[in-house]
C-alpha positions as CSV (number, residue, x, y, z in Angstrom):
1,X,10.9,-49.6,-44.9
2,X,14.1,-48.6,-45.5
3,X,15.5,-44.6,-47.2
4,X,18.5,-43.1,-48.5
5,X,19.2,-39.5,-48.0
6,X,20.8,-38.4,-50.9
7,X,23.5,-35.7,-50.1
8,X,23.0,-35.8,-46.3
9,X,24.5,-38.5,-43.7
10,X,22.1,-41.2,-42.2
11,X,21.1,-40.9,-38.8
12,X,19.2,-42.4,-36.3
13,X,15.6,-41.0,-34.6
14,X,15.7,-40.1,-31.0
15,X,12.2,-39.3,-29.7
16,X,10.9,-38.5,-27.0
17,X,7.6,-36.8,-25.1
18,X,6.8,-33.3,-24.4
19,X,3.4,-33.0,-22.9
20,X,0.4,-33.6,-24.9
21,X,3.2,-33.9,-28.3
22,X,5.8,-35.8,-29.5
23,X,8.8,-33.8,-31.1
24,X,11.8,-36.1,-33.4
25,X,15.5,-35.6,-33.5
26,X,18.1,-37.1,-35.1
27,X,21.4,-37.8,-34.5
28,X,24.1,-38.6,-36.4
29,X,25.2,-42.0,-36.5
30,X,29.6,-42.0,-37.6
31,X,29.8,-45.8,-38.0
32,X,26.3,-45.4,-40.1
33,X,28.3,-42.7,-42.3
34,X,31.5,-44.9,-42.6
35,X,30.1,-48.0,-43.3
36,X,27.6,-46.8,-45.9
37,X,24.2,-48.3,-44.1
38,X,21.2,-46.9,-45.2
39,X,18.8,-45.3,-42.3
40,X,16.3,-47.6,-41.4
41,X,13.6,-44.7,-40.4
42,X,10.9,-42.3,-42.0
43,X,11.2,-38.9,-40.5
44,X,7.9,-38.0,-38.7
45,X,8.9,-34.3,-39.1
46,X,11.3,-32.1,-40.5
47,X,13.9,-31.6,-38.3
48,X,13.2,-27.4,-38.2
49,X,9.5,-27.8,-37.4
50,X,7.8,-25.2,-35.8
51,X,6.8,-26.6,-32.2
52,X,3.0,-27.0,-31.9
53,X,1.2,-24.3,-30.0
54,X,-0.5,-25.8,-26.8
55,X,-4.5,-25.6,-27.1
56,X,-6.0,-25.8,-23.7
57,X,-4.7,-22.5,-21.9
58,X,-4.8,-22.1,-18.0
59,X,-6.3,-18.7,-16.4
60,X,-3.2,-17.1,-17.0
61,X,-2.7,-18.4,-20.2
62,X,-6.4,-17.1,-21.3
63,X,-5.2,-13.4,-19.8
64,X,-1.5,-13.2,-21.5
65,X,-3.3,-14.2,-25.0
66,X,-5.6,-11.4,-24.3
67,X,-2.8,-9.2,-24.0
68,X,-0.5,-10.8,-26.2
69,X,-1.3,-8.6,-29.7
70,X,-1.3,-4.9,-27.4
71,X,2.3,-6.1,-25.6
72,X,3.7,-7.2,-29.7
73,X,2.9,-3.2,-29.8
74,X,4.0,-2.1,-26.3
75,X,7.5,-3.8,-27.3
76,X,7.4,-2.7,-30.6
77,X,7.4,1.1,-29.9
78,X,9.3,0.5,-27.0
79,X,12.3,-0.7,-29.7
80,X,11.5,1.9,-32.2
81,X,12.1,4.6,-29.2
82,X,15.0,3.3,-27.2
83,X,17.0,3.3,-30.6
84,X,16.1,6.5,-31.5
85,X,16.1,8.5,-28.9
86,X,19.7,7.1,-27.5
87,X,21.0,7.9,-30.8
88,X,20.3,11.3,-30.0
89,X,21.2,11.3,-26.9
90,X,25.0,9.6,-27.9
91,X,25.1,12.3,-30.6
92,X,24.3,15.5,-29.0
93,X,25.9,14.5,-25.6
94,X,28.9,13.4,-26.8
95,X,30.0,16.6,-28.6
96,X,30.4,18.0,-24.5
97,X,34.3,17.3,-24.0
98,X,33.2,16.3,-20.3
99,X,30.8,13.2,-21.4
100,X,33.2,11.9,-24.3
101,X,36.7,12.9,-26.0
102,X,35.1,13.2,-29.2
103,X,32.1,13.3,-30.5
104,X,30.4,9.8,-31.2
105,X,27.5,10.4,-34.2
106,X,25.7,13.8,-36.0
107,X,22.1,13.9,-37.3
108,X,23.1,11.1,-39.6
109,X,23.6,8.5,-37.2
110,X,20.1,10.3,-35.4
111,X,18.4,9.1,-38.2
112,X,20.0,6.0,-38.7
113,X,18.9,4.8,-35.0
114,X,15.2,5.9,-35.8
115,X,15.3,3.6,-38.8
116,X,16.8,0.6,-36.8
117,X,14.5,0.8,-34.1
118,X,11.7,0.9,-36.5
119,X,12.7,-2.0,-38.3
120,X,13.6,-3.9,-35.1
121,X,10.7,-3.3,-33.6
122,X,9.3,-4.4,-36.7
123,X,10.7,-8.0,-36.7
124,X,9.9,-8.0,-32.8
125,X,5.7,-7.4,-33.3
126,X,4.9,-8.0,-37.1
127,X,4.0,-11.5,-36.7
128,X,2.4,-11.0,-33.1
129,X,0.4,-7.8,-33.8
130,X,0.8,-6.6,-37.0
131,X,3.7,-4.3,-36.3
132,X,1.2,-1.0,-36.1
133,X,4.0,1.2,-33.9
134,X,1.8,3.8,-34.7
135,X,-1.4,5.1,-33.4
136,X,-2.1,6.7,-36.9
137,X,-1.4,3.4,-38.8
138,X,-3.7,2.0,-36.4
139,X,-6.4,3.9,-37.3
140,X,-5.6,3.3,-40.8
141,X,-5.6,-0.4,-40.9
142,X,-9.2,-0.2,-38.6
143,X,-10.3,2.3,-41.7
144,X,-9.2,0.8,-44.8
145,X,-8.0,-2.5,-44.1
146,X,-10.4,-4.1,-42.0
147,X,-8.5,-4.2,-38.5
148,X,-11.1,-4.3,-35.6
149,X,-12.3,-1.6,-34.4
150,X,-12.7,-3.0,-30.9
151,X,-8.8,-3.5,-30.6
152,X,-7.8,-0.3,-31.9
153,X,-8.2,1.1,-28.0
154,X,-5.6,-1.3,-26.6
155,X,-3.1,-0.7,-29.4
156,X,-2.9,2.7,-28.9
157,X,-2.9,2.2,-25.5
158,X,0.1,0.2,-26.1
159,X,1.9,2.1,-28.2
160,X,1.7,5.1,-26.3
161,X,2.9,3.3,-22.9
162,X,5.2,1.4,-25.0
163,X,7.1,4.7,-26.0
164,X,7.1,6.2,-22.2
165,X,8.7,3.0,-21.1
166,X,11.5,3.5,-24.0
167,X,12.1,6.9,-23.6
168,X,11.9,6.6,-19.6
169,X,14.8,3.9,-20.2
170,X,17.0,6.1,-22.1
171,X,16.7,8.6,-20.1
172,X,17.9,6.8,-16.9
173,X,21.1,4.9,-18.9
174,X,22.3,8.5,-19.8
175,X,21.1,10.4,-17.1
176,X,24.3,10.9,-15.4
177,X,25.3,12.2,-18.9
178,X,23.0,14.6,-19.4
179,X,23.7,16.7,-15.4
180,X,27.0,16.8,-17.2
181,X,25.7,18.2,-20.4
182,X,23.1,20.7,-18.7
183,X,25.7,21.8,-16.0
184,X,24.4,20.2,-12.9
185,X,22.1,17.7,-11.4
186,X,18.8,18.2,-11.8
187,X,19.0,20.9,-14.2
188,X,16.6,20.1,-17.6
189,X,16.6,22.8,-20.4
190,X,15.3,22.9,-24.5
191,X,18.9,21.3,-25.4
192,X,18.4,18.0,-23.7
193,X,14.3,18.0,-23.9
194,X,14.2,17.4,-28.0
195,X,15.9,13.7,-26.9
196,X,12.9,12.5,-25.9
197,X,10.5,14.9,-27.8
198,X,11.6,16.3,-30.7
199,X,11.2,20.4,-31.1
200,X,10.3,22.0,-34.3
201,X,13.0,24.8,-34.9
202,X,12.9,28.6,-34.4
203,X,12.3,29.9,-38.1
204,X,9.3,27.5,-39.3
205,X,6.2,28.9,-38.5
206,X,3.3,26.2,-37.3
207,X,1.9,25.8,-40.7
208,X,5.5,24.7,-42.1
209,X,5.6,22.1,-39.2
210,X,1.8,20.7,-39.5
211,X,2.7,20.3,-43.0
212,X,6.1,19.0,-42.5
213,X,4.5,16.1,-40.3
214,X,1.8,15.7,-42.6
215,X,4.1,15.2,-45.6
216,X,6.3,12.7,-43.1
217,X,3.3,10.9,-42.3
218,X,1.9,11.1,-45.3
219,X,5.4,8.9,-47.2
220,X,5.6,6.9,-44.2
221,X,2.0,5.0,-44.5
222,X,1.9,5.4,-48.4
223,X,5.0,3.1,-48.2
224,X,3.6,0.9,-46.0
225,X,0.5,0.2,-48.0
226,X,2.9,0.1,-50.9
227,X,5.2,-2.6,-49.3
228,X,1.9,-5.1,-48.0
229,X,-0.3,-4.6,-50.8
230,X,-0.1,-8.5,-52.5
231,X,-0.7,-7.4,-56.1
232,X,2.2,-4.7,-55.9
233,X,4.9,-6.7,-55.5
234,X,5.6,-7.2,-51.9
235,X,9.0,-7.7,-50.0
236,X,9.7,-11.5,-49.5
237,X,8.1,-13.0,-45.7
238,X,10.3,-11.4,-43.0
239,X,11.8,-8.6,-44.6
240,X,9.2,-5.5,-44.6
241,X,11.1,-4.7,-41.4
242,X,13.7,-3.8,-44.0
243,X,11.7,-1.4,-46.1
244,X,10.3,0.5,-42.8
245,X,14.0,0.7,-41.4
246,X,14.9,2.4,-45.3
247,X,11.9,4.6,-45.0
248,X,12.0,6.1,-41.7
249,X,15.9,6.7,-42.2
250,X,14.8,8.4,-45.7
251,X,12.3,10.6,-44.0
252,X,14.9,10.9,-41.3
253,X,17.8,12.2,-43.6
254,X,15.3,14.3,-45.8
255,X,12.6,15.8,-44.0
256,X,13.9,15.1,-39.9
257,X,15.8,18.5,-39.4
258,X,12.7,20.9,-39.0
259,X,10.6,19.1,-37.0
260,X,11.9,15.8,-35.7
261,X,11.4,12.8,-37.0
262,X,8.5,11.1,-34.9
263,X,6.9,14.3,-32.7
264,X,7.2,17.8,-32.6
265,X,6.2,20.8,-29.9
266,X,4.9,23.9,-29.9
267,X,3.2,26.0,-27.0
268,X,-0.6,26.1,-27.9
269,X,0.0,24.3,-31.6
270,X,1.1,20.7,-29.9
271,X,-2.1,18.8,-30.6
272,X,-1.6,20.1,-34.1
273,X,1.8,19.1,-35.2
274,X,2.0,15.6,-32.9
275,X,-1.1,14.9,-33.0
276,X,-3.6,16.1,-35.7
277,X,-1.0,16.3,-38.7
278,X,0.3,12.2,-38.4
279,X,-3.3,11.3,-38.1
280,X,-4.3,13.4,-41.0
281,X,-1.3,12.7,-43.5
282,X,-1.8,8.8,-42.5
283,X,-5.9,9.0,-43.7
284,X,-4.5,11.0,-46.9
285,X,-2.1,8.3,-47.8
286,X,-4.5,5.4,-47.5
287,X,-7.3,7.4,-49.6
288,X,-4.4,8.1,-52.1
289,X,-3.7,4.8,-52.4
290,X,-7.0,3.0,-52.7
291,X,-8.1,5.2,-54.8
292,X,-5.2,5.1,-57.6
293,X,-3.7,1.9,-56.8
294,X,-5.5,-0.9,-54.7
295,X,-7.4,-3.2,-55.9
296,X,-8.2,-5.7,-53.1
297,X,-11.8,-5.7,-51.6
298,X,-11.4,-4.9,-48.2
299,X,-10.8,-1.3,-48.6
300,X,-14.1,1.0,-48.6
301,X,-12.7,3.1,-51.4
302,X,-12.1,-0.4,-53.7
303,X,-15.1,-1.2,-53.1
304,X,-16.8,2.2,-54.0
305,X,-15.2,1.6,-57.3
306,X,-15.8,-2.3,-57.9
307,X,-19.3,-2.9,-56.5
308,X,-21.4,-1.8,-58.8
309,X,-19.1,-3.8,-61.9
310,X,-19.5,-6.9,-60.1
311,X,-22.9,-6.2,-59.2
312,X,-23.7,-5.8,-62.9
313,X,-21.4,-9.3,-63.8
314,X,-23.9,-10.5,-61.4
315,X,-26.6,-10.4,-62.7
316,X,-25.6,-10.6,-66.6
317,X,-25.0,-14.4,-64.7
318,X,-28.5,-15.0,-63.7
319,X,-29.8,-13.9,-66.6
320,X,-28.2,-16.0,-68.4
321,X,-28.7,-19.1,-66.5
322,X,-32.3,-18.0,-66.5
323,X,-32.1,-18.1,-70.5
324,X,-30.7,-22.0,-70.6
């Protein structure tokens, strides 16, 4: 059987054996193109084929799989903090005449490497894990969108060791930086301690920053939902990473100044702002949401407000097949 490849030069099939399956490539064949010969193969495969997943796993194979969904996180956060916390670190350093001759960024370029690193660490874990990179979306998804709740131990887990691991990073590339910056090695103030965790500032009082993370939260997840709910118009395949880097840089721009962008800290009050107030705005969003919006049936709240319709459809069904 013989094919012509209309708009495309005729080539010839190499193929050849790679354990257990058999991949195709072709290559292109001059004297084929010159002379006008037709091919004389069918492709097997397209020639950008995903390469098949192996299905027998060895020990080690069984343990990274077990791990593989909390590491998509690990390096997700990871991303999300090395970005942001070395643009604050390039920013605020670099106006010290001893680390740089001129200053290399301000807060917009701050929130401009939060946004990145949300959106690359997006790209990194979405297809692996989900792309979570947050404990409170976490907890969302496990509440409202049916994530298990037996994985949602290791994700934060992940997350949270993900972002030491960033931040520990940053810290060591400019660490010679900041004993310049402080005055001496060894010496760690307030100015270079809101790199790595962000400080709420001197006038708000702690119910202006709960509700300043809250509200942060709050956009940040109500996007989200947004952005992967099917029957609202979702981004094409691949490009939510987009949308989160254009929200987090939003939030970043508008809201970042008081209280940071990702945590905030305050003497007794830290388990309020860091903690309790992302955890809280995240749960608001999602009941927001499915209440006003969703419609799919694996949210609680849809279903609260579905059941008893379908129910009722239900049974108008059987009784009617019991009258024919």
């Amino acid at each position: 059987m013989t094919s012509t490849i209309i708009g495309s030069p005729p080539t010839s099939p190499t193929s050849y054996k790679k354990g257990d399956s058999e991949y195709h490539h072709y290559q292109h064949d001059e004297q084929s193109i010159q002379q006008g010969q037709e091919s004389a193969y069918v492709p097997q495969a397209p020639l950008l084929s995903e390469p098949p997943v192996p299905t027998t796993r060895t020990k080690l194979g069984k343990i990274r799989e077990a791990i593989r969904e909390p590491m998509g996180e690990f390096m997700g956060v990871a991303i999300l903090v090395m970005f942001g916390c070395a643009g604050a670190c390039q920013s605020t350093l670099s106006s010290d005449p001893a680390v740089a001759s001129t200053p290399k960024g301000d807060w917009f370029s701050i929130a401009l490497g939060w946004g990145f690193g949300l959106g690359f660490g997006g790209w990194v874990s979405g297809g692996v894990s989900g792309g979570h990179i947050n404990p409170a979306l976490t907890l969302v998804m496990a509440t409202w969108r049916g994530f298990p709740w037996r994985k949602v131990p290791a994700y934060i887990f992940a997350q949270l060791m993900g972002g030491i691991f960033g931040a520990a990073l940053v810290y060591a590339i400019y660490y010679q930086a900041i004993n310049i910056f402080e005055g001496g090695t060894g010496i760690r103030t307030l100015r270079t301690a809101g790199f790595f965790g962000t400080y709420a500032i001197d006038y708000i009082n702690n119910a202006g920053a709960f509700f300043s993370e809250f509200l942060g939260t709050f956009l940040l997840v109500l996007m989200i939902l947004a952005t992967t709910d099917p029957r609202n118009g979702p981004p094409p395949a691949g490009l939510l990473p987009i949308v989160l880097f254009l929200t987090l840089f939003a939030l970043g721009v508008c809201f970042g100044s008081q209280t940071g962008q990702v945590y905030s800290f305050r003497n007794q009050y830290w388990i309020w702002c860091p903690v309790m107030a992302p955890f809280l705005g995240a749960q608001a969003a999602a009941i927001m949401y499915d209440s006003f919006i969703y419609q799919s049936e694996d949210s609680p709240m849809t279903r609260l407000f579905y059941s008893r319709r379908r129910n009722s459809r239900s049974k108008a069904g059987n009784e009617s097949s019991n009258h024919v």
